[in-house]
C-alpha positions, 0 to 999 in steps of 0.5 A, spaced: 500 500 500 503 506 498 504 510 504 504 518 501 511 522 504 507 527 509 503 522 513 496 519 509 490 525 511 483 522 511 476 523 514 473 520 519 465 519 520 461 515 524 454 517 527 452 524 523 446 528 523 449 535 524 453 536 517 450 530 513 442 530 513 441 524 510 447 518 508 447 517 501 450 524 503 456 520 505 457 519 497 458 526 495 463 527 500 467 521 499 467 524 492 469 531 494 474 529 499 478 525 493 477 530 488 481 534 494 486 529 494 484 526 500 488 519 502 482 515 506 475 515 508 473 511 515 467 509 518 466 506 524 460 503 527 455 500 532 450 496 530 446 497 536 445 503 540 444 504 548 445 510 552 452 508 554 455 511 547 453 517 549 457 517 555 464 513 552 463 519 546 463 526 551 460 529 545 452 531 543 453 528 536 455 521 539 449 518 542 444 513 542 439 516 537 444 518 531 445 515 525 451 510 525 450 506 517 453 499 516 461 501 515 463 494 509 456 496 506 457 504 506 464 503 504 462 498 498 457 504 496 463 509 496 468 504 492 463 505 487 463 512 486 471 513 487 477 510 484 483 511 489 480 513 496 482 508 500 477 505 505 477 505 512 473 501 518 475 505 524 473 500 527 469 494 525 467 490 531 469 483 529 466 479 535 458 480 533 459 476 527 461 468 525 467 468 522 466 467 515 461 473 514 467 477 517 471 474 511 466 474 506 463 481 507 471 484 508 474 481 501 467 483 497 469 490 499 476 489 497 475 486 491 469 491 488 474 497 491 480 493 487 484 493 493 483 499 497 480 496 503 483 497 509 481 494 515 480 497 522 478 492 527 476 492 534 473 487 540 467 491 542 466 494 548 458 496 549 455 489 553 448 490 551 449 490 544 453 483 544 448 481 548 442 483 543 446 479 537 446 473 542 455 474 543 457 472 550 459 479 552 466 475 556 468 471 550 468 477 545 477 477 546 477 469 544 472 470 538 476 476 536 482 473 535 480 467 533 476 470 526 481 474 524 486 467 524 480 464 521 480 470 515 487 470 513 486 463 512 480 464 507 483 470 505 488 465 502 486 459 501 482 455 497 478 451 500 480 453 506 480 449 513 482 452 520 479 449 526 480 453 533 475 453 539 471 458 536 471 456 530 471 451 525 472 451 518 473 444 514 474 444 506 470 450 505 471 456 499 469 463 501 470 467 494 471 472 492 478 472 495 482 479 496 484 483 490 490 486 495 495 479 496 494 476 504 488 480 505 487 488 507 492 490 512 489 489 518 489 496 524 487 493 530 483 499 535 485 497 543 487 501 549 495 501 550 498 495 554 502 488 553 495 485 550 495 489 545 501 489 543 502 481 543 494 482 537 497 487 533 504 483 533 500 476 532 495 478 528 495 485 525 499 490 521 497 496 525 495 500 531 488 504 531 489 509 536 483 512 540 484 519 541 480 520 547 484 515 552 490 517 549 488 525 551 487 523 558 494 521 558 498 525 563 503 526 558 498 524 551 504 524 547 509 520 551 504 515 552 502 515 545 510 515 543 512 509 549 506 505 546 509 506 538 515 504 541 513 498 544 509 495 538 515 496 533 520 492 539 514 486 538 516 487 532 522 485 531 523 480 535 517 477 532 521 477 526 517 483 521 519 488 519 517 494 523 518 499 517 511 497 514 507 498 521 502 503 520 500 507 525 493 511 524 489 516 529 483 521 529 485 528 529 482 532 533 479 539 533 484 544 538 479 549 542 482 556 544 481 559 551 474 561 549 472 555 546 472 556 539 476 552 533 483 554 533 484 551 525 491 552 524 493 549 530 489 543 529 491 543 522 499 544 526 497 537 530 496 533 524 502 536 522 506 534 530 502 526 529 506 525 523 512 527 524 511 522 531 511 517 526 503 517 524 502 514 517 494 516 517 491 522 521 484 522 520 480 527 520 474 527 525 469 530 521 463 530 527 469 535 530 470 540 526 464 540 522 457 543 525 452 544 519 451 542 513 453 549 509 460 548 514 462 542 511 464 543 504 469 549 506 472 546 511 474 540 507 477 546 503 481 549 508 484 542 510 486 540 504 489 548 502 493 547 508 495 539 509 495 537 502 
């Protein structure tokens, strides 16, 4: 995957509402944001909702009641109205789904965009909507690491068999298979720590960072350096080469004492980001973006000044 030299720039939408009224919007924004020459699109998700994302979000947009559409369906919708954007799920919670799905949903996605998917997965955090799809809430870290295994084995084999506690796949064929060779990169969301370490080292090609845990830190960018650090060091004494991890985070508006969006020193931050090592800074549209006729001149001004 071609990495541009300034650090890759993209846009990140989950729930909207404010800026975008309806979601085939997302389409037109998609389109602009390639025309502008952005790198990536993301969107996240939730299949459910409950009033505890309100609380996880901090922020009026993220609640219960917004609009979160299905990421691998959106992105498939984009991929057709675009040819170089990549696209993003930041983050896709794997463990309420079998296996196989998750496979088969991520390589239609990737074979329709003609390889442009990049996949960003998560274990899940909200234990009311595990429960609504009938996930044990408790087993969601052994699913999550054993669908991944089994989707590299049906990224690439054919037929494929693959047997864990979980799972349990014996001589079948999930087509069509990837365009990007292996599979999409993976990006892994999870909080800084050993166990995180280990997934991504075993199972990923990237850290997806959250950065509202990481501006909680004491020091964020010590956390945030210590943390890229310690990734990279797993890395090479599991024998892969660190040079190709990837390293994605949603950047966020800085406010003045008053309040009010300081753009140039966010757009200074994306700037500090990459220069630590970040290869992909999303723009976190529900951030900076509070009505629809807001939305097209501040993607203009961000390009104007980023790209």
């Amino acid at each position: 995957m071609p990495r541009p030299a300034r650090g890759g720039l993209g846009i990140s939408i989950s729930a909207h509402g404010r800026f975008i009224t309806t979601t085939r919007e997302l389409l037109d924004v998609a389109r602009r944001a390639e025309a502008l020459g952005f790198d990536q699109i993301s969107i996240g998700e939730h299949v459910l909702l409950t009033v505890e994302v309100a609380g996880r979000g901090g922020s009026s947009w993220h609640n219960e009641t917004a609009s979160w559409p299905d990421p691998l369906v959106t992105l498939a919708a984009i991929a057709a109205v675009t040819e170089r954007l990549r696209l993003c799920t930041s983050i896709y919670i794997v463990p309420l789904r079998p296996a196989a799905a998750v496979a088969k949903m991520a390589a239609t996605v990737d074979a329709i965009s003609g390889g442009r998917l990049t996949f960003g997965v998560g274990a899940g955090w909200q234990e009311r909507e595990f429960a609504a799809v009938g996930v044990a809430f408790a087993e969601r870290f052994g699913r999550f690491e054993d669908a991944l295994r089994a989707c590299k084995v049906l990224w690439t084999q054919a037929p494929a068999t693959f047997h864990s506690r979980t799972v349990n796949l014996e001589e079948v064929w999930c087509l069509p298979q990837p365009v990007q060779v292996g599979g999409p990169p993976i990006l892994m969301g999870g909080e800084p720590g050993p166990s995180l370490h280990r997934r991504v080292t075993e199972l990923a090609d990237g850290w997806i960072v959250r950065a509202d845990s990481i501006r909680r830190a004491a020091d964020p960018d010590a956390e945030l350096q210590r943390t890229m650090d310690a990734i990279r060091a797993r890395f090479v004494t599991a024998g892969r080469d660190p040079d190709r991890l990837m390293f994605q985070i949603g950047g966020y508006a800085v406010r003045d004492a008053a309040g009010r969006i300081d753009h140039l020193a966010s757009f200074d931050r994306v700037r500090a980001l990459w220069g630590m090592g970040l290869t992909m800074v999303q723009l976190s549209l529900a951030e900076f973006v509070d009505s629809p006729e807001s939305l097209a001149p501040f993607l203009e001004m961000a390009a104007r000044e980023l790209l």
